[in-house]
N, C-alpha and C positions, 0 to 999 in steps of 0.2 A: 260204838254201840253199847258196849259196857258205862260208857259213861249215863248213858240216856238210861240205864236200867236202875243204876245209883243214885240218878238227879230223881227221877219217878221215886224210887223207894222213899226217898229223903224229904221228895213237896209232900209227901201221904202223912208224914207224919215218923216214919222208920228211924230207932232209934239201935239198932242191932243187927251190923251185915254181919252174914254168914257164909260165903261164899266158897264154893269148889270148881277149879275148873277144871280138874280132871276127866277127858271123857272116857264115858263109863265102858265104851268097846275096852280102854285100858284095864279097869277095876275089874270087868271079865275075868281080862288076860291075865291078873296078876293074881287073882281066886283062885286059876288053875294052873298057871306055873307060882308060885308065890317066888321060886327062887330066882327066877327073872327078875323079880321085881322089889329086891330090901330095901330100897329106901323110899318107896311110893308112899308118901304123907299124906293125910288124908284130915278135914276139920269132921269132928266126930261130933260134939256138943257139948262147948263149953273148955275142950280138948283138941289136941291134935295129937295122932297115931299111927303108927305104920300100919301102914293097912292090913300086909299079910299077917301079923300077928293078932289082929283082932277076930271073935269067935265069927261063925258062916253067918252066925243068925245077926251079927250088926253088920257085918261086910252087906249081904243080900239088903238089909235095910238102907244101904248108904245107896247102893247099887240102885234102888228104888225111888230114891227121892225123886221128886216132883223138880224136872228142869225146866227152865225159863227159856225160849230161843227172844234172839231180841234181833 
């Protein structure tokens, strides 16, 4: 199914994946225990980051994004 979401991006014209596929029930859990969770990598933009070291206000923004079901 991932594939059919990658071939779409690709006939459209999409020259830039950015994908996460961690789900976010995780990025929750690891907001509020962070120590659970040191090595939860996350693509930030442009970057990639441990998640719990990044500030609440781009955690809640990553936690936010707009997902795709496919």
């Amino acid at each position: 199914m991932v594939g059919a979401l990658l071939s779409s991006f690709l006939d459209l014209g999409g020259m830039i994946f950015q994908g996460n596929t961690t789900d976010v029930r995780d990025l929750i859990a690891a907001r509020e225990c962070p120590q659970e969770y040191p090595n939860l990598i996350v693509r930030v933009g442009g970057f990639s980051s441990r998640f719990v070291i990044l500030s609440p206000e781009l955690q809640e923004e990553i936690i936010t994004r707009v997902r795709h079901q496919v």
